[in-house]
C-alpha positions in Angstrom: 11.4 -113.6 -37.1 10.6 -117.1 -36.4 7.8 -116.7 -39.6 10.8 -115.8 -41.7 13.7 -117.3 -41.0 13.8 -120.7 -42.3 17.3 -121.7 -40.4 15.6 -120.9 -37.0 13.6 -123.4 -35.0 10.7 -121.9 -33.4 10.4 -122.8 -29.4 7.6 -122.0 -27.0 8.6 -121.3 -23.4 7.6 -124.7 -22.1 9.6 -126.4 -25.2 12.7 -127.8 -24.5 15.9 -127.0 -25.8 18.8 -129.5 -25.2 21.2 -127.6 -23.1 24.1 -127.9 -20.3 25.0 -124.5 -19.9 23.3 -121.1 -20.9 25.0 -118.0 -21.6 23.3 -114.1 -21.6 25.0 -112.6 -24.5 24.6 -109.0 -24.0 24.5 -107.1 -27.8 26.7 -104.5 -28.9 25.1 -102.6 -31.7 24.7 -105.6 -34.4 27.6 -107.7 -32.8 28.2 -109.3 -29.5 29.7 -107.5 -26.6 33.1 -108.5 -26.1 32.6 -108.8 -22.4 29.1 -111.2 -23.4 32.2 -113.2 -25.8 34.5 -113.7 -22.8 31.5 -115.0 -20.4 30.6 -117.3 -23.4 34.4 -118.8 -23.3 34.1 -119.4 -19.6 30.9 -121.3 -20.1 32.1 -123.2 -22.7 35.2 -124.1 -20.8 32.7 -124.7 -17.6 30.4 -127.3 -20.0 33.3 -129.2 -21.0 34.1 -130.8 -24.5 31.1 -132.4 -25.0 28.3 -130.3 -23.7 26.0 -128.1 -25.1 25.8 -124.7 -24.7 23.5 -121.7 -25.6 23.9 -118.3 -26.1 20.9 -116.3 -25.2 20.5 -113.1 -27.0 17.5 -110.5 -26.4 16.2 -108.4 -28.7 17.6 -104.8 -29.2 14.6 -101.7 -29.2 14.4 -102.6 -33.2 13.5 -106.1 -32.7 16.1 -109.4 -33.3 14.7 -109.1 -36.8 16.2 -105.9 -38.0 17.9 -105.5 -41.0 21.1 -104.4 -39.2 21.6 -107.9 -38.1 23.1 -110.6 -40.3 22.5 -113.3 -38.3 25.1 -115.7 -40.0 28.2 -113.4 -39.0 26.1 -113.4 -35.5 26.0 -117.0 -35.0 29.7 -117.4 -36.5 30.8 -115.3 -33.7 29.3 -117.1 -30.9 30.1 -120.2 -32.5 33.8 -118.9 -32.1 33.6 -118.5 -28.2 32.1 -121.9 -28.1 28.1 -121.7 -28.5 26.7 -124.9 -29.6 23.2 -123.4 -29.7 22.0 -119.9 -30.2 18.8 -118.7 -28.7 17.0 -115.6 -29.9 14.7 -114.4 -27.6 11.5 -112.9 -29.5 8.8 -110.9 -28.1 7.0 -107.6 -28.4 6.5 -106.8 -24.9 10.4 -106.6 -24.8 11.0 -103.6 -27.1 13.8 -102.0 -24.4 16.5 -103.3 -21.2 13.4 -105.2 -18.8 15.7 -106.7 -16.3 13.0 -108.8 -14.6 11.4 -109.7 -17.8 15.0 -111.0 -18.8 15.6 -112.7 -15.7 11.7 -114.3 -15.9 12.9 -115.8 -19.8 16.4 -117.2 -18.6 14.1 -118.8 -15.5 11.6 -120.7 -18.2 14.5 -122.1 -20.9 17.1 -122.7 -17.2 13.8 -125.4 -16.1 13.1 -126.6 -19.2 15.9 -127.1 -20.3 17.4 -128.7 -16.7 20.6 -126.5 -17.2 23.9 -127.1 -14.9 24.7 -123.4 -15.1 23.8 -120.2 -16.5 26.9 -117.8 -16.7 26.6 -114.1 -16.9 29.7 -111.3 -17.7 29.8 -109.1 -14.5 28.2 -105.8 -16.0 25.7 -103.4 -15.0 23.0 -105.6 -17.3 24.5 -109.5 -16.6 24.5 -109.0 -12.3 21.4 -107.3 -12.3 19.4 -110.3 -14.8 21.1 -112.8 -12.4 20.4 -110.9 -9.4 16.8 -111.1 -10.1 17.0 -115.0 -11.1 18.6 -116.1 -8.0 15.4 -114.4 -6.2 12.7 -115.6 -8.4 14.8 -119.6 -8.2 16.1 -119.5 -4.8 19.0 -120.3 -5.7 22.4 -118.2 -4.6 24.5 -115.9 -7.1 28.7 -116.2 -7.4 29.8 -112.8 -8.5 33.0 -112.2 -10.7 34.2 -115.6 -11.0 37.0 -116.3 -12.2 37.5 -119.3 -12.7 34.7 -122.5 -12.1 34.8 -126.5 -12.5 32.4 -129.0 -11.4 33.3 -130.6 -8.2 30.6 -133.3 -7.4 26.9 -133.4 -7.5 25.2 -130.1 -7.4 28.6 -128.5 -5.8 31.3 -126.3 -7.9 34.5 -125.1 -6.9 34.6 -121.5 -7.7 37.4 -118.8 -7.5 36.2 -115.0 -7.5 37.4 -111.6 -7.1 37.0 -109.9 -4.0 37.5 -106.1 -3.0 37.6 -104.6 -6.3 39.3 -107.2 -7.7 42.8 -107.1 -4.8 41.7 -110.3 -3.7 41.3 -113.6 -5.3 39.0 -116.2 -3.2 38.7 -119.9 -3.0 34.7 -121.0 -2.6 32.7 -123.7 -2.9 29.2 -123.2 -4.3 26.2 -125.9 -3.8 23.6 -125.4 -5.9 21.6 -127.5 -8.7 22.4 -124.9 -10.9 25.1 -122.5 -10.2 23.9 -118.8 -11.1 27.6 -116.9 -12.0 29.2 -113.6 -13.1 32.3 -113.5 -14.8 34.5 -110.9 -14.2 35.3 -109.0 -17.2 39.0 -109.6 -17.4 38.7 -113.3 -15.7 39.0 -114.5 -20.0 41.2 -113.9 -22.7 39.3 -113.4 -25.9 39.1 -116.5 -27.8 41.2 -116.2 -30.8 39.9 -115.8 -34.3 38.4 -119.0 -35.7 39.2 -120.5 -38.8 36.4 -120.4 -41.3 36.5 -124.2 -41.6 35.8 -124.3 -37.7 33.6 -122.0 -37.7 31.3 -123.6 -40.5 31.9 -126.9 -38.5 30.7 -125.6 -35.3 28.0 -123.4 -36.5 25.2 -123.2 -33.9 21.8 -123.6 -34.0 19.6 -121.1 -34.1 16.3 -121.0 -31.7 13.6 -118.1 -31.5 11.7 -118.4 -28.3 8.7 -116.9 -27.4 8.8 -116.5 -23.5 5.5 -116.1 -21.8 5.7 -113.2 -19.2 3.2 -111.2 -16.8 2.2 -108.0 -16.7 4.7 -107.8 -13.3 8.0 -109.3 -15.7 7.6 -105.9 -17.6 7.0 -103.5 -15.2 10.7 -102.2 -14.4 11.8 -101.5 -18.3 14.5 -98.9 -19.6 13.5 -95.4 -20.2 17.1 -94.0 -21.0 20.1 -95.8 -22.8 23.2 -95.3 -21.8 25.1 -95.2 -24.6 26.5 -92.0 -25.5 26.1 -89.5 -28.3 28.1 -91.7 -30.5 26.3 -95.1 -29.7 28.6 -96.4 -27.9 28.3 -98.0 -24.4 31.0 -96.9 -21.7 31.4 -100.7 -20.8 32.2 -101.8 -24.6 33.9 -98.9 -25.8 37.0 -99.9 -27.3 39.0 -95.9 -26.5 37.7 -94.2 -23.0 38.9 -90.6 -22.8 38.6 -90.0 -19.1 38.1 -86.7 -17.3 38.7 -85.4 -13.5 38.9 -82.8 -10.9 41.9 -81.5 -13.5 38.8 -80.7 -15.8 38.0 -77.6 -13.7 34.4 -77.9 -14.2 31.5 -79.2 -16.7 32.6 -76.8 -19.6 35.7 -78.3 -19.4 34.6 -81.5 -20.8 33.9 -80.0 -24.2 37.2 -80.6 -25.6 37.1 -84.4 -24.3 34.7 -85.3 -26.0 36.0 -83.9 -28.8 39.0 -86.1 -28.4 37.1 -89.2 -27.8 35.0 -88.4 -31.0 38.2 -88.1 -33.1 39.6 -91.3 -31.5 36.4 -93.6 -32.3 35.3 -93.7 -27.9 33.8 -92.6 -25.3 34.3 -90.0 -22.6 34.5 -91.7 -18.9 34.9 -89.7 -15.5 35.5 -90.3 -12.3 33.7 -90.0 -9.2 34.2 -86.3 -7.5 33.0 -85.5 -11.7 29.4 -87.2 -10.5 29.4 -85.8 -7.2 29.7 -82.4 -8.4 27.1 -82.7 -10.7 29.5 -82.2 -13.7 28.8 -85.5 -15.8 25.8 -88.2 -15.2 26.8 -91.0 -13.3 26.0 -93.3 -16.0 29.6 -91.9 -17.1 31.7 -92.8 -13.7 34.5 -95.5 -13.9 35.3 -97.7 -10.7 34.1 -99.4 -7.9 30.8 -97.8 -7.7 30.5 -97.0 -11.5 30.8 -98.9 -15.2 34.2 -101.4 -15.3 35.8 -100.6 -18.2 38.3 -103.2 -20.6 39.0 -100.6 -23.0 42.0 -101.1 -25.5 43.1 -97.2 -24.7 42.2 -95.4 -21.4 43.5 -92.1 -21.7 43.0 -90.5 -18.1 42.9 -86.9 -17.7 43.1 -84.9 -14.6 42.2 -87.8 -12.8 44.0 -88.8 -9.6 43.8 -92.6 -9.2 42.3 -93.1 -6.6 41.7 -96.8 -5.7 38.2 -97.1 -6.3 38.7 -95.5 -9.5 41.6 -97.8 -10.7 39.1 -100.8 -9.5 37.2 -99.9 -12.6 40.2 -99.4 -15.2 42.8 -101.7 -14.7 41.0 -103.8 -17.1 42.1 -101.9 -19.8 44.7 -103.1 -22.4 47.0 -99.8 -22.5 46.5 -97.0 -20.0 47.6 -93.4 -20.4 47.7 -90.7 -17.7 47.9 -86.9 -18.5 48.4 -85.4 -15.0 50.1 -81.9 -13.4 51.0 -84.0 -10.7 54.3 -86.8 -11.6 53.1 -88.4 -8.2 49.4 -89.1 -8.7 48.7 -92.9 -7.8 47.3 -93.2 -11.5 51.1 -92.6 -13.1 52.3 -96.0 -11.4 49.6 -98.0 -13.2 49.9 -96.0 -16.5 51.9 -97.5 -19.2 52.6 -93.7 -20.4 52.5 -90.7 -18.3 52.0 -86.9 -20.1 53.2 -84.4 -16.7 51.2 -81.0 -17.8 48.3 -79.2 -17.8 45.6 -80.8 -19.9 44.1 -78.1 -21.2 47.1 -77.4 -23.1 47.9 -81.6 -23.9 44.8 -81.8 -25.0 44.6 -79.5 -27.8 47.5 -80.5 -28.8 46.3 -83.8 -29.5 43.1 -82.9 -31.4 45.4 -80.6 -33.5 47.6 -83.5 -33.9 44.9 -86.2 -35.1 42.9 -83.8 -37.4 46.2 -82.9 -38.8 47.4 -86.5 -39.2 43.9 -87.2 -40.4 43.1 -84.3 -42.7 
């Protein structure tokens, strides 16, 4: 890309890029995951007004170059959550997820580039990169911040979720660099920029070559974990979520029949995994994927805390249940009481009726 792009600045690993703070920006199809946006708003608000910083963006399994990517809207949209610089990170070795690999690229332009921070959103991909860069660095990992300011030399004054997200706590963090996670609903979106801002603030645009070992790309992807439709449980915008109610692995037919007529995802919870019903690639809470869904419709699912640890995030919840006194009806902004095998139904009849 960096042979064809005439707006991009090619970089070397050892090359330095002026920057205070970097940012993984995890991808989402041809866009940015929202979650990625959010973390980019934190580190923006962590840099302060006049400080730099850069959005790192990997390559999907197509390569950064691919046609699907108009890398205009791309930078427009990181410019929007405050990116002053947009790095895009070019290799061939990494043609899938290689979390070490990752972490090993972060490590190079973090030294080179004598950054005060490098800010992660708290997902599956973001805490294990960061994970993996406090070890190689030495240097210790904040998870789910919430909030984070400078307090002196080398020290930050943090606060982070605790337990599932029921307690907030006060820390302070000494480190040359603080290494942090942000937990997914810690940031509102940052509203729409107007395209005189935007065009203002427009980033610029790096390639980097990092130089890695045969060790960086040992531990690569082999599986995605997006489902049928593309979509990643963590950035789906509509979760249809499925229980014990289900009644068993065929049950989950018509599900995902909803959640392909609503534009999502299906989602279960954890008795779903431990009965074999569902991979747990698909299991919502404490010890699955936390989800910041516009629409979680919950079905047969109980609520039980370590379940709801994972979907509170989510803009509008909606529980079908049998049971009016299932701890998922108190957090549910609507509440269906029946048997979802006969709601269900009923709603795909509805929306391919509605919808023709």
């Amino acid at each position: 890309m960096s042979g064809t792009d005439p707006d991009a600045v090619g970089v070397e690993a050892g090359e330095a890029l002026p920057s205070d703070v970097l940012c993984l920006a995890e991808r989402d199809g041809a866009t940015i995951a929202e979650s990625s946006l959010r973390a980019l708003a934190f580190a923006a608000a962590l840099a302060g007004p006049d400080a730099s910083v850069t959005a790192v963006v990997f390559p999907p399994t197509a390569g950064v170059g691919s046609p699907d990517v108009d890398k205009d809207s791309f930078a427009a949209e990181l410019a929007g959550s405050g990116a002053t610089d947009l790095c895009l990170v070019h290799s061939a070795e990494l043609t899938a997820y290689s979390p070490v690999a990752w972490a090993r690229t972060l490590e190079q332009l973090a030294t080179t580039q004598g950054a005060r921070a490098v800010v992660a959103a708290a997902t599956d991909h973001g805490s294990e990169v960061l994970a993996h860069l406090g070890a190689m660095t030495g240097l210790p990992v904040a998870a789910n911040c919430v909030s984070a300011q400078p307090a002196g030399l080398s020290t930050w004054q943090l606060v982070r979720q605790r337990w599932a997200g029921s307690v907030l706590e006060d820390a302070v963090l000494e480190a040359r660099c603080a290494l942090l996670t942000v937990a997914a609903d810690a940031v509102q979106m940052p509203a729409a920029a107007s395209a005189a801002s935007v065009t203002r603030r427009q980033p610029t645009m790096h390639v980097l070559t990092p130089v890695l070992s045969d060790a960086d790309r040992v531990v690569r992807a082999t599986e995605s974990g997006e489902q049928s439709s593309g979509m990643s449980l963590a950035t789906a915008r509509v979760v249809v979520g499925g229980g014990r109610g289900v009644g068993g692995p065929d049950g989950f037919a018509a599900l995902e029949e909803l959640a392909e007529l609503m534009g999502g995802v299906v989602g279960v919870s954890r008795v779903v995994t431990s009965q074999g019903w569902r991979p747990h690639r698909q299991q919502v809470g404490q010890t699955g994927t936390k989800i910041s869904p516009d629409l979680y419709l919950a079905c047969g699912i109980s609520g039980a805390i370590q379940h709801m640890a994972g979907c509170l995030s989510a803009r509008h919840i909606v529980a079908v249940n049998t049971d009016a006194e299932a701890p998922i009806i108190a957090h549910a902004e609507y509440a269906v009481i029946g048997d979802l095998n006969e709601v269900v139904p009923a709603l795909i009849a509805a929306i391919r009726a509605r919808t023709g």
